[in-house]
KENUVO-473096 format. One record per residue: residue in three letters; chain; x, y, z of N, C-alpha, C, CB in turn. Coordinates in steps of 0.05 Angstrom, whole numbers, plus 5000, padded with zeros to 4 digits. Last residue first. Glycine has a CB too. Layout:
<atoms>
  residu  chaine   n_x   n_y   n_z  ca_x  ca_y  ca_z   c_x   c_y   c_z  cb_x  cb_y  cb_z
     ALA       A     X     Y     Z     X     Y     Z     X     Y     Z     X     Y     Z
...
</atoms>
This chain:
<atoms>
  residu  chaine   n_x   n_y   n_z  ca_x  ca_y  ca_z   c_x   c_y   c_z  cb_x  cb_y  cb_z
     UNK       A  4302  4775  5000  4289  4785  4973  4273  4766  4966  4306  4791  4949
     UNK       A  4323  4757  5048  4306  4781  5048  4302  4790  5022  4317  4803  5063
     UNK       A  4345  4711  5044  4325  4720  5063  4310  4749  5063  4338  4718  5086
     UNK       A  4388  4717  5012  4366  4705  4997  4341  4702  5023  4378  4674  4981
     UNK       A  4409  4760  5034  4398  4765  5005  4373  4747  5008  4419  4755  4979
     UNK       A  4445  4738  5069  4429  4760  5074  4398  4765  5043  4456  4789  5076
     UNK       A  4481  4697  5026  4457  4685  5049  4437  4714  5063  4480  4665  5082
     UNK       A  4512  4747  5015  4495  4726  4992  4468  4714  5004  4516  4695  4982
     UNK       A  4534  4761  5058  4518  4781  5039  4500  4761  5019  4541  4804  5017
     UNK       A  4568  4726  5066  4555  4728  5088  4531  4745  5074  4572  4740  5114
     UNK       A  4602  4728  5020  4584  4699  5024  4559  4704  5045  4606  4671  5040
     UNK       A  4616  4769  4971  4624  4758  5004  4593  4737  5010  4627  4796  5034
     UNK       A  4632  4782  4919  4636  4747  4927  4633  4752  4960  4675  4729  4916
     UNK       A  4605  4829  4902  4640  4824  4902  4658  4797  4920  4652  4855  4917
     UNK       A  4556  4818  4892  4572  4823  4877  4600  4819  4873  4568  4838  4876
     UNK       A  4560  4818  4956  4552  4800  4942  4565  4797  4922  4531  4802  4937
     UNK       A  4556  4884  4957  4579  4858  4978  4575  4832  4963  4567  4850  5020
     UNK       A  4508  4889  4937  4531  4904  4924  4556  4886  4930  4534  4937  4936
     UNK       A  4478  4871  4961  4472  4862  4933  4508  4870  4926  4441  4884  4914
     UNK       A  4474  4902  5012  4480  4866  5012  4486  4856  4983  4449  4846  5025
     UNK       A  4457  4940  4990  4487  4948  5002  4497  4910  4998  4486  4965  5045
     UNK       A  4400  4935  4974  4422  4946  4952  4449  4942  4959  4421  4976  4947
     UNK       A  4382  4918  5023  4381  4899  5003  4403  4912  4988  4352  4895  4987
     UNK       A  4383  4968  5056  4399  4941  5064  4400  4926  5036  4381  4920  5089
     UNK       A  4354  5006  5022  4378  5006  5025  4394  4977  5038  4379  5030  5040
     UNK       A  4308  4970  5031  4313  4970  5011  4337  4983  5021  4295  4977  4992
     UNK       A  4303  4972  5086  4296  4943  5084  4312  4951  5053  4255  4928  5087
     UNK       A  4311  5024  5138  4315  5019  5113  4326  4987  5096  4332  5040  5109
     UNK       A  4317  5054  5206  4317  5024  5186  4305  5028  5159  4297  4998  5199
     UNK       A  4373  5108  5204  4338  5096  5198  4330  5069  5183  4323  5116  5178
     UNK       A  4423  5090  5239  4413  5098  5216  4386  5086  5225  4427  5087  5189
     UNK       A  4443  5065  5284  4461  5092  5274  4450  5105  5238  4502  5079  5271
     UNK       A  4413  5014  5264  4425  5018  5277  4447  5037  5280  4427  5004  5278
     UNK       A  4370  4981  5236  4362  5006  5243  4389  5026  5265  4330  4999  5260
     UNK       A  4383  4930  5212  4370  4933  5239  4362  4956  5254  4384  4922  5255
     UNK       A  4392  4950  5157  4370  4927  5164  4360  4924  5197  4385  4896  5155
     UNK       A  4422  4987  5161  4405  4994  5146  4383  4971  5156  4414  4997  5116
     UNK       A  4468  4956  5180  4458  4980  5201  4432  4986  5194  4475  5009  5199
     UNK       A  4471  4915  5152  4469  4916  5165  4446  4937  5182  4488  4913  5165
     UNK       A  4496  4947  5100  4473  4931  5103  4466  4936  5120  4473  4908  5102
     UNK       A  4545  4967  5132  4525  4982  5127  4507  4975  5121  4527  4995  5115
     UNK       A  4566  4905  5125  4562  4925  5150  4552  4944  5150  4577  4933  5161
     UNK       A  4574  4904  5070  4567  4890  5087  4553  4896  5107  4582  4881  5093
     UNK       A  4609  4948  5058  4582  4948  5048  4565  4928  5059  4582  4945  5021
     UNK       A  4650  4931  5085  4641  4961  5094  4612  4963  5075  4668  4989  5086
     UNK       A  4669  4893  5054  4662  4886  5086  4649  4909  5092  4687  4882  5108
     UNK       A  4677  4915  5005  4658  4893  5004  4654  4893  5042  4675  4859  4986
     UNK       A  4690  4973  4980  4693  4958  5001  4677  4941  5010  4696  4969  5017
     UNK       A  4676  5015  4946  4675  4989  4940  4688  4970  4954  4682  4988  4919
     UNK       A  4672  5070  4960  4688  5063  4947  4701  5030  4940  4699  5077  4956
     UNK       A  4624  5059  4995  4625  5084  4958  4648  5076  4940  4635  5126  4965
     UNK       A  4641  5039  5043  4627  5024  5015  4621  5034  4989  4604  5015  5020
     UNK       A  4679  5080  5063  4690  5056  5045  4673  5038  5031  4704  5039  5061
     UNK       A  4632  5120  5083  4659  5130  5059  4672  5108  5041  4688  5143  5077
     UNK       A  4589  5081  5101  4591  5088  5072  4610  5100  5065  4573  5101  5063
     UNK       A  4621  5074  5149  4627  5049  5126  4611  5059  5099  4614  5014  5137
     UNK       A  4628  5128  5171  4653  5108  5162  4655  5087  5139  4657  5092  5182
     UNK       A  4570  5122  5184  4590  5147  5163  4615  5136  5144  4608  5172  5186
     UNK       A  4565  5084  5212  4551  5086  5192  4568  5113  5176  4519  5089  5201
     UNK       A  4600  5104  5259  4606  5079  5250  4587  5080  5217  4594  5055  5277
     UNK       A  4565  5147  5272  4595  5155  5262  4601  5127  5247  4620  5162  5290
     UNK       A  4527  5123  5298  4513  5144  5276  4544  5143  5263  4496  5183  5289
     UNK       A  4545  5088  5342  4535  5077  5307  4529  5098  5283  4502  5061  5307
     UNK       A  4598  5100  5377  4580  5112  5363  4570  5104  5340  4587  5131  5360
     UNK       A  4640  5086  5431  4621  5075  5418  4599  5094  5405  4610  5058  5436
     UNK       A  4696  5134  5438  4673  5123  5450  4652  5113  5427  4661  5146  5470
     UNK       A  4753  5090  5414  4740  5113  5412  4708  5111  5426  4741  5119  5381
     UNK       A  4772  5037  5421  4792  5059  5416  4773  5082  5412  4814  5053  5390
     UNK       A  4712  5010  5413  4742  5003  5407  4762  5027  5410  4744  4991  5378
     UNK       A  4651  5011  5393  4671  5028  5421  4691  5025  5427  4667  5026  5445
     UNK       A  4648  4983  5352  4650  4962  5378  4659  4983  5398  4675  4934  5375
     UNK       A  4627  5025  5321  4617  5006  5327  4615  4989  5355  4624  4996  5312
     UNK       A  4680  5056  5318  4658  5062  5334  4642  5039  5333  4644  5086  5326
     UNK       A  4717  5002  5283  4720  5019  5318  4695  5039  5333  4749  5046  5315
     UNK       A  4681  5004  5242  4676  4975  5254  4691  4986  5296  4705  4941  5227
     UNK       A  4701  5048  5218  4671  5048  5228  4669  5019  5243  4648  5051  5200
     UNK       A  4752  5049  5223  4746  5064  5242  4723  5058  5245  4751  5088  5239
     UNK       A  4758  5003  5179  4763  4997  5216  4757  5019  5228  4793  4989  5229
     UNK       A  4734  5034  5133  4726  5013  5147  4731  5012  5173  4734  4994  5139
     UNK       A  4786  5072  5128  4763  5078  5138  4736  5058  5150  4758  5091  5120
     UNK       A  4823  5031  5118  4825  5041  5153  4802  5057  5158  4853  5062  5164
     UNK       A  4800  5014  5066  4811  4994  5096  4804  5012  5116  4846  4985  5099
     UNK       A  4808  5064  5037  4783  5053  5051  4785  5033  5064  4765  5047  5036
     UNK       A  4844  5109  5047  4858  5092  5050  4822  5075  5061  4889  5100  5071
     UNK       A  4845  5167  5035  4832  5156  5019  4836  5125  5027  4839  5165  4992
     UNK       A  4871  5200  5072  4886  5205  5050  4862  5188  5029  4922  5192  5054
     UNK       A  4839  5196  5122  4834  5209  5106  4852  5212  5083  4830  5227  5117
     UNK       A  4852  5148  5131  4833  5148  5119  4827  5174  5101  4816  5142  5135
     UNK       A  4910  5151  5156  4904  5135  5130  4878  5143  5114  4901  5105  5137
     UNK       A  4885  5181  5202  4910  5187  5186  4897  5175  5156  4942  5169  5200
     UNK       A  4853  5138  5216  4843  5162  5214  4855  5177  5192  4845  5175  5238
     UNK       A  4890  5087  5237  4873  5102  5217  4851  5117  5203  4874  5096  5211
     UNK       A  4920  5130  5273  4941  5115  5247  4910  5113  5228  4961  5072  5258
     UNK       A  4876  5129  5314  4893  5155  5307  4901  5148  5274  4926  5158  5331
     UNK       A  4870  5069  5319  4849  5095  5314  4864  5118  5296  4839  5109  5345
     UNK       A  4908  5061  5352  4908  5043  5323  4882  5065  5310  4898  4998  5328
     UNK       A  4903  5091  5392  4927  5101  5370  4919  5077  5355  4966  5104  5379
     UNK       A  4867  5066  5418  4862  5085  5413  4885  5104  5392  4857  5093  5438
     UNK       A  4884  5006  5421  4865  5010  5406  4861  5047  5398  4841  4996  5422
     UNK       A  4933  4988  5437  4932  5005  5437  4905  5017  5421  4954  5010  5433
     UNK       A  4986  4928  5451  4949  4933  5440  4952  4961  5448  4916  4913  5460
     UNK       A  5052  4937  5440  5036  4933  5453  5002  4940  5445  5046  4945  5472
     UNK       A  5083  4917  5381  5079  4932  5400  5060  4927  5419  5074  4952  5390
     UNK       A  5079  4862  5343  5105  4879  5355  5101  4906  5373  5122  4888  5329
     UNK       A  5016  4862  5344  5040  4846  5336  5064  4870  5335  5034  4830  5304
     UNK       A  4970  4882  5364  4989  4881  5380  5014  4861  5375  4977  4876  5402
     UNK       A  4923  4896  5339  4934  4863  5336  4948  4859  5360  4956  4854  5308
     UNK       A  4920  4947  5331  4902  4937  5343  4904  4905  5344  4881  4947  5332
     UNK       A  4971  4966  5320  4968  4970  5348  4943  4944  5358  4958  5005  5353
     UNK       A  4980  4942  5267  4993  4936  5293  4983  4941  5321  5015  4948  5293
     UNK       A  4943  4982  5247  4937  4946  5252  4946  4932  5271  4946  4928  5232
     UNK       A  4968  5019  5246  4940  5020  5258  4935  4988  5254  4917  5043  5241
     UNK       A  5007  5009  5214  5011  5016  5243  4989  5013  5256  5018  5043  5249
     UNK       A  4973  4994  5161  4995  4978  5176  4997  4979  5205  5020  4985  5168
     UNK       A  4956  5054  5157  4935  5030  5165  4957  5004  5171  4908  5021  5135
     UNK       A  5010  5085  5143  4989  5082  5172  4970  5065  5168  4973  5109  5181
     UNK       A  5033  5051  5105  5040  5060  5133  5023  5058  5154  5046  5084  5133
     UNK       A  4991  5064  5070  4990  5045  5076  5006  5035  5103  4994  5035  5055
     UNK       A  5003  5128  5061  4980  5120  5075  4975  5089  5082  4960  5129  5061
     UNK       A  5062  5160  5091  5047  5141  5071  5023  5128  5081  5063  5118  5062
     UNK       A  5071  5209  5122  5048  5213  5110  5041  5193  5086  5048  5240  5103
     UNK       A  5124  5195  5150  5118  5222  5126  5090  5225  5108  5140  5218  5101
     UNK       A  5106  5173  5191  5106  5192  5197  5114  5216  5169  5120  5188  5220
     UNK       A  5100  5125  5160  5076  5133  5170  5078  5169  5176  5070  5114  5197
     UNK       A  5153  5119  5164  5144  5120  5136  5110  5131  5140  5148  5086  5119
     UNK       A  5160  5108  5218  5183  5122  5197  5165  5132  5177  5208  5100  5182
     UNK       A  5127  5065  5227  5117  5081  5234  5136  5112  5223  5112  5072  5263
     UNK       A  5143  5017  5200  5117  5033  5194  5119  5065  5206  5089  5015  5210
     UNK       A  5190  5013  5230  5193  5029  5202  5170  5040  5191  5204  5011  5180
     UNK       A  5177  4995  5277  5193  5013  5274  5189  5031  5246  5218  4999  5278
     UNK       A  5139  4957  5256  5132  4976  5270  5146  5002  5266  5133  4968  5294
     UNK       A  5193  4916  5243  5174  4923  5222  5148  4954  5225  5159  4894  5220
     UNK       A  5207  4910  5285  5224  4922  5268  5207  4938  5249  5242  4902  5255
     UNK       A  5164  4874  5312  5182  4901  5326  5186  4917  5313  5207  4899  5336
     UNK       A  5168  4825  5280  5133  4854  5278  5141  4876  5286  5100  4849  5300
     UNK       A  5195  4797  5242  5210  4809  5269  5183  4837  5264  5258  4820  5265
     UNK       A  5233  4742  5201  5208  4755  5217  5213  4779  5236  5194  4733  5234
     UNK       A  5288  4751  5168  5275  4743  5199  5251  4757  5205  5294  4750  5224
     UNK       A  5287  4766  5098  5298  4782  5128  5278  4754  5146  5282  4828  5133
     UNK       A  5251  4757  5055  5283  4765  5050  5299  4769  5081  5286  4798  5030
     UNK       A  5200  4760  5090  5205  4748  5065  5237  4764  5057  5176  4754  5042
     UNK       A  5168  4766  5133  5191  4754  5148  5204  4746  5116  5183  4724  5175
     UNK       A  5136  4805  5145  5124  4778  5133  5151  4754  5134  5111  4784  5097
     UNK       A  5152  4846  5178  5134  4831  5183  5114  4803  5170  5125  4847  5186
     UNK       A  5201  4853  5132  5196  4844  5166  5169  4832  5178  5199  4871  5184
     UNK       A  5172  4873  5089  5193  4851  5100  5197  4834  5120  5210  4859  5103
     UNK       A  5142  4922  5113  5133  4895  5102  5145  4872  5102  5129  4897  5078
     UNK       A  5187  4944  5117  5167  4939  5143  5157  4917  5139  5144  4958  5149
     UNK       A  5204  4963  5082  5223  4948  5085  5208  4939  5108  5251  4959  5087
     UNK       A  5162  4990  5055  5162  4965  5041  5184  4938  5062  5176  4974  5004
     UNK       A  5174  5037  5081  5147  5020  5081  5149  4984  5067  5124  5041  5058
     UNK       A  5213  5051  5064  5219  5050  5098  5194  5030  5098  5216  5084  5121
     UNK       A  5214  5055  5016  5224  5038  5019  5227  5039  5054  5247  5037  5000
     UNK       A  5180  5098  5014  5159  5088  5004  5189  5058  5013  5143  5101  4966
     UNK       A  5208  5138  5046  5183  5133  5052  5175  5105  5046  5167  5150  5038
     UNK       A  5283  5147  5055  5254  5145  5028  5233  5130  5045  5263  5121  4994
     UNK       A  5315  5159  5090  5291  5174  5093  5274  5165  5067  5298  5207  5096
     UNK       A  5365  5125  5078  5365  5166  5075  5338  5173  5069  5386  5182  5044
     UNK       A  5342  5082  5097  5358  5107  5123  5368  5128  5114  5384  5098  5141
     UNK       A  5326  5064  5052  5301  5077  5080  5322  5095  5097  5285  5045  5108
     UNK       A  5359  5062  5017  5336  5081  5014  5329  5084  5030  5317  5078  5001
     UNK       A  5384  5010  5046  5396  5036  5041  5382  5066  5037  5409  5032  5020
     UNK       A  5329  4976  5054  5356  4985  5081  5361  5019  5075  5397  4963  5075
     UNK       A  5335  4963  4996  5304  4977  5016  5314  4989  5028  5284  4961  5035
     UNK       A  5371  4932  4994  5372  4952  4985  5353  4972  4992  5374  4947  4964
     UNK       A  5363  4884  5030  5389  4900  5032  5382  4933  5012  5419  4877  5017
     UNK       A  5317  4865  5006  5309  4884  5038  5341  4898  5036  5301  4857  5078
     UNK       A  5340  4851  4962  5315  4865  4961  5316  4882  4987  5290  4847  4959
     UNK       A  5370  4808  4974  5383  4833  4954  5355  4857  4968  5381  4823  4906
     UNK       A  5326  4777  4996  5350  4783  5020  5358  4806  5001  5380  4754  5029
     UNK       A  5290  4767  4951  5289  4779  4975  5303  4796  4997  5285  4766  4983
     UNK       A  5308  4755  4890  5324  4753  4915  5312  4773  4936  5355  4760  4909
     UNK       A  5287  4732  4827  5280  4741  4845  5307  4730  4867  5251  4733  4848
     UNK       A  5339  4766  4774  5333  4736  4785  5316  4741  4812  5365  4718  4792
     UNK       A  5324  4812  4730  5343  4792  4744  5323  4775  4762  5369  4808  4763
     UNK       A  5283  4841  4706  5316  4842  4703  5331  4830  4717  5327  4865  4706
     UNK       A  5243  4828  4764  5250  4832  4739  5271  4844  4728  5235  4840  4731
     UNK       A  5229  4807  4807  5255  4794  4787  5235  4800  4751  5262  4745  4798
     UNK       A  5204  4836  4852  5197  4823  4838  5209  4808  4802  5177  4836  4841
     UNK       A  5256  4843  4879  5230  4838  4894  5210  4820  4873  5215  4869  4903
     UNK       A  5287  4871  4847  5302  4843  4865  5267  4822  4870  5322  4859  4911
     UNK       A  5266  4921  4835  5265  4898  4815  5280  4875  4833  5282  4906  4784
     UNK       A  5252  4941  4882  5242  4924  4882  5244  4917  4854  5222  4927  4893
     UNK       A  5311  4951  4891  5293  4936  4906  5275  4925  4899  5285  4946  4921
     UNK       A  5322  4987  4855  5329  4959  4840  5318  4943  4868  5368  4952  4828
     UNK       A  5290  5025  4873  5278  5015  4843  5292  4990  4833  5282  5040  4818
     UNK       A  5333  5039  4916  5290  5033  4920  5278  5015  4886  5265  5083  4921
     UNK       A  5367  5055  4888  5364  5037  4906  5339  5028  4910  5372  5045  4925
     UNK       A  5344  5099  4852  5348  5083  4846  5358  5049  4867  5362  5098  4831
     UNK       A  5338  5142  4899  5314  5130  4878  5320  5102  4859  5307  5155  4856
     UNK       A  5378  5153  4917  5368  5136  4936  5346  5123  4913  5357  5151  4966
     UNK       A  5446  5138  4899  5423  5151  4889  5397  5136  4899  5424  5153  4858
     UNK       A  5498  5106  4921  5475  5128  4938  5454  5142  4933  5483  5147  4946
     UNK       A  5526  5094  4889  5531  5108  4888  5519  5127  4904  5533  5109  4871
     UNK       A  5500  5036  4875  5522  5040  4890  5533  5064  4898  5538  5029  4881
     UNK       A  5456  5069  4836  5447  5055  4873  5477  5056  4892  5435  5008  4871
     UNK       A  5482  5068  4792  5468  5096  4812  5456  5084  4841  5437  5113  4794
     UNK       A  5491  5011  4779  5515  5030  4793  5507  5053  4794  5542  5033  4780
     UNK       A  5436  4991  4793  5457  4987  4806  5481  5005  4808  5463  4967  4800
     UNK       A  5415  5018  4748  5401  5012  4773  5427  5019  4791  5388  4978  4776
     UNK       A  5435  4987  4702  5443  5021  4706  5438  5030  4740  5418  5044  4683
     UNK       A  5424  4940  4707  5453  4957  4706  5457  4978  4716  5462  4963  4685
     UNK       A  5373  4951  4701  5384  4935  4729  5412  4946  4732  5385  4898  4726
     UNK       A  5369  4956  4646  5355  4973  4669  5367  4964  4698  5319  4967  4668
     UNK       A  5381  4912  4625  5401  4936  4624  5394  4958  4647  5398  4951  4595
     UNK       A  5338  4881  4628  5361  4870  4654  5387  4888  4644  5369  4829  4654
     UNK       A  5303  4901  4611  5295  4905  4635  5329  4888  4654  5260  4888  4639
     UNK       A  5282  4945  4559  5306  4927  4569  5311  4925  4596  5331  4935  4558
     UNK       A  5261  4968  4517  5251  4963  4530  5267  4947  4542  5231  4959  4523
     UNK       A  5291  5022  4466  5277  4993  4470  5279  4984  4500  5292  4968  4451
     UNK       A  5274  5092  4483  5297  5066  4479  5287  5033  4483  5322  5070  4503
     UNK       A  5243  5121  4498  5261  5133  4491  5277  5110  4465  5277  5142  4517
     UNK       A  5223  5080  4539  5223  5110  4542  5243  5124  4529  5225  5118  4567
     UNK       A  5223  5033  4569  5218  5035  4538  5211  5059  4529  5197  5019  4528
     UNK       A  5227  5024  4620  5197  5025  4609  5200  5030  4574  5176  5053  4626
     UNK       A  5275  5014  4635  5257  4995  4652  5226  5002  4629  5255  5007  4696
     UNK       A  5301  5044  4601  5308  5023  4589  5279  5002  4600  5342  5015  4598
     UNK       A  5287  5092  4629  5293  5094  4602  5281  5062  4585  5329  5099  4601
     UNK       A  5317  5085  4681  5284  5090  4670  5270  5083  4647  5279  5114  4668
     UNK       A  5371  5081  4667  5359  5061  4682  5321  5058  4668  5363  5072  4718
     UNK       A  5376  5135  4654  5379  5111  4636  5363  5086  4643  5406  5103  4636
     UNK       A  5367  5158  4705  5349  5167  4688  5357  5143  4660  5354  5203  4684
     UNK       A  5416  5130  4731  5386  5125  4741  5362  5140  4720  5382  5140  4775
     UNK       A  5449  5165  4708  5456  5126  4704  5419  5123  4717  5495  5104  4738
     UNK       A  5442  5207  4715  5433  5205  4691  5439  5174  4693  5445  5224  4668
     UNK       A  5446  5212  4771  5428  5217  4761  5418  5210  4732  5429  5235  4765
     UNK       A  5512  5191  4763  5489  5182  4780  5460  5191  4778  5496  5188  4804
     UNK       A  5557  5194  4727  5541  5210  4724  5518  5198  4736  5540  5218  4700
     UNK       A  5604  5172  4694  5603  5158  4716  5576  5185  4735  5640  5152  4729
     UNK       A  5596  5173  4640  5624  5178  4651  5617  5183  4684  5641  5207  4636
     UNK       A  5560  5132  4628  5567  5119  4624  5602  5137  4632  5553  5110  4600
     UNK       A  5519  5179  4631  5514  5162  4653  5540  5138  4646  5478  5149  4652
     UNK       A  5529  5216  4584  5544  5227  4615  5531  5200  4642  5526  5271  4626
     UNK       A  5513  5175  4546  5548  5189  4549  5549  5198  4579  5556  5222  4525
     UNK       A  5462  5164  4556  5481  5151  4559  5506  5155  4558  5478  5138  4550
     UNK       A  5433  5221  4554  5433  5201  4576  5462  5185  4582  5410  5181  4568
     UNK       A  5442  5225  4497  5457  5238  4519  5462  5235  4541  5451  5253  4523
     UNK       A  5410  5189  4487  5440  5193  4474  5455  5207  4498  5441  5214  4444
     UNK       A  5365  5207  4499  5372  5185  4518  5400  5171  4510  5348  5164  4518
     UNK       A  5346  5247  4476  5353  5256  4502  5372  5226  4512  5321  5263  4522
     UNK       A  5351  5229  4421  5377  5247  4429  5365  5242  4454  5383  5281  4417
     UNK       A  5326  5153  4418  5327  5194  4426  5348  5197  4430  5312  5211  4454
     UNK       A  5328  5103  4385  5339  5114  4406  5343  5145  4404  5364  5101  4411
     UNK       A  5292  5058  4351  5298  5084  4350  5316  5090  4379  5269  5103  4346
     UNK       A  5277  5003  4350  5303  5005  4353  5309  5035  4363  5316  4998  4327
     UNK       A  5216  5010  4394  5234  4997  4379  5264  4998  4386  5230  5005  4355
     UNK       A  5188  5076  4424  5193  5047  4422  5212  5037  4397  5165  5033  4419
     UNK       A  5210  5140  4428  5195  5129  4411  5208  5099  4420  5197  5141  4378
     UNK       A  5185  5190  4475  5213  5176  4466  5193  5155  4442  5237  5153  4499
     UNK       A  5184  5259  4516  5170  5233  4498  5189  5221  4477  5144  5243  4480
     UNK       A  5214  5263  4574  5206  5271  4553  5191  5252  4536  5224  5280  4542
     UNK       A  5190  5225  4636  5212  5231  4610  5195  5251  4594  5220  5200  4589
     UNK       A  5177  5229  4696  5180  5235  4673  5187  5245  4662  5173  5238  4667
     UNK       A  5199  5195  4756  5201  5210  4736  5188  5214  4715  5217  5208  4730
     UNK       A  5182  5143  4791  5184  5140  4765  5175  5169  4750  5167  5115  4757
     UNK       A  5193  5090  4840  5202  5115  4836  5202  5123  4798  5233  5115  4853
     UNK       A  5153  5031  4829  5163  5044  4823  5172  5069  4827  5158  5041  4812
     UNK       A  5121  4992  4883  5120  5010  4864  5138  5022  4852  5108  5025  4869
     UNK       A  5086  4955  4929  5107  4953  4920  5107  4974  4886  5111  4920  4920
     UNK       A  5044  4945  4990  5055  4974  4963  5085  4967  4954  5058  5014  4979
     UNK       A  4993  4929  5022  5022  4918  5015  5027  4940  4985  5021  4875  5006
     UNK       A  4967  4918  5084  4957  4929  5057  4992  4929  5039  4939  4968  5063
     UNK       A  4939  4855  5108  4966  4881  5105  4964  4894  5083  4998  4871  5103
     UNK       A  4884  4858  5145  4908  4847  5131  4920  4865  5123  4905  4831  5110
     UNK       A  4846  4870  5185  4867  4860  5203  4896  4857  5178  4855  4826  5221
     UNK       A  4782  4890  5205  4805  4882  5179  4833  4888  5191  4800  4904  5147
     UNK       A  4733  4876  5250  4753  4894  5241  4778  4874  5223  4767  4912  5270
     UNK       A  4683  4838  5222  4697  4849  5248  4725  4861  5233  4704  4822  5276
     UNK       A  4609  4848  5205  4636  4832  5204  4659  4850  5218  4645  4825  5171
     UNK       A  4548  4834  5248  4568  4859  5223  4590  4840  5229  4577  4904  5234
     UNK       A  4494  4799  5247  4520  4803  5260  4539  4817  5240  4532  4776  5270
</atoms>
């Protein structure tokens, strides 16, 4: 019995993060980041967020994560969207300050509605896990799909989850398809998985094992324990592939490897 379509959230919390010139650790402090600090300190929004950088990684300038927040903040108050997004998620994950969720999605907010991607995505996440903000899968849709539509790829396997869950939108198997297709092809081996587990079950696309077997070697190459699973499978019952007893064994070995249980018990029946 193959295992059934992947349903969890793929989750991206990351840095907006420029590069600097090359800076030296410790006490030393660079001319660039001298300079930095005179025109970010006469009220200079790019360079308060290029300080910010500075300080969050030790770029230039000793390593200082709750100066980094400073600077964060008054290029955030100022509308610099990259920096809104970057003290998000230092809120998110407290560093340079204190964890706060609620700070977190408020600042997400601001980045997402001048169109940043990667905080329209994260602010989805929010929502749908209900962590700084009210649960709410609607909202959370909403924004996947914002951020989907500039081509983030966890976006779209999100959306493509939604549809096929039907948490905040209606079931739609054939656009949960679409979303991840999208995803897959950016490299997104989750949604390439669910497309092969969607031909499989004929789910949102007409039923095809030869395609379904395509699918799950793109995501078992790339070390997808359920998609190596399931290509077992195909290999062991002959199904959108030529039965093959030793390719099954290698794929089950491989899933194994990476703790899936159902692959372990395959094993010890067939070696």
């Amino acid at each position: 019995m193959k295992q059934v379509i992947l349903f969890v959230l793929s989750l991206c919390v990351a840095f907006s993060t420029p590069a600097f010139a090359d800076g030296h650790m410790g006490g030393h402090v660079s001319d660039e980041v001298k300079e930095m600090i005179v025109e970010a300190e006469k009220g200079d929004a790019e360079a308060q967020y290029d300080l910010a950088l500075a300080y969050d990684f030790g770029d230039g300038i000793a390593e200082d994560k709750t100066e980094a927040v400073k600077w964060y903040i008054k290029a955030a108050e100022q509308g610099y969207v990259d920096a809104q997004y970057n003290l998000a998620v230092s809120y998110d994950d407290g560093e340079g300050v204190e964890v706060d969720h609620a700070e977190a999605v408020k600042w997400y907010r601001k980045a997402a509605e001048q169109g940043d991607m990667k905080a329209q995505y994260n602010l989805a996440v929010s929502y749908d896990e209900g962590e700084g903000i009210k649960q709410d899968h609607a909202k959370a849709v909403d924004w996947y799909l914002k951020a989907a539509e500039q081509g983030h790829d966890s976006a779209q396997y999100n959306l493509g989850r939604s549809y096929d869950t039907g948490e905040g939108v209606d079931i739609d198997h054939a656009e949960a398809v679409d979303w991840y297709r999208k995803a897959a092809e950016q490299g997104h081996t989750s949604a390439a998985y669910n497309i092969g587990v969607s031909y499989d079950e004929g789910e949102g696309v007409r039923q095809d094992h030869e395609k379904a077997v395509e699918w799950y070697l793109a995501a078992a190459r790339e070390g997808h324990p359920e998609a190596q699973y399931n290509l077992a499978v195909s290999y062991e019952i002959g199904e959108g592939v030529r039965k093959n007893k030793e390719e099954a064994i290698k794929w089950y070995r491989r899933a194994a490897e990476q703790g899936d249980e159902d692959a372990v018990d395959k094993l010890r029946t067939l070696e």
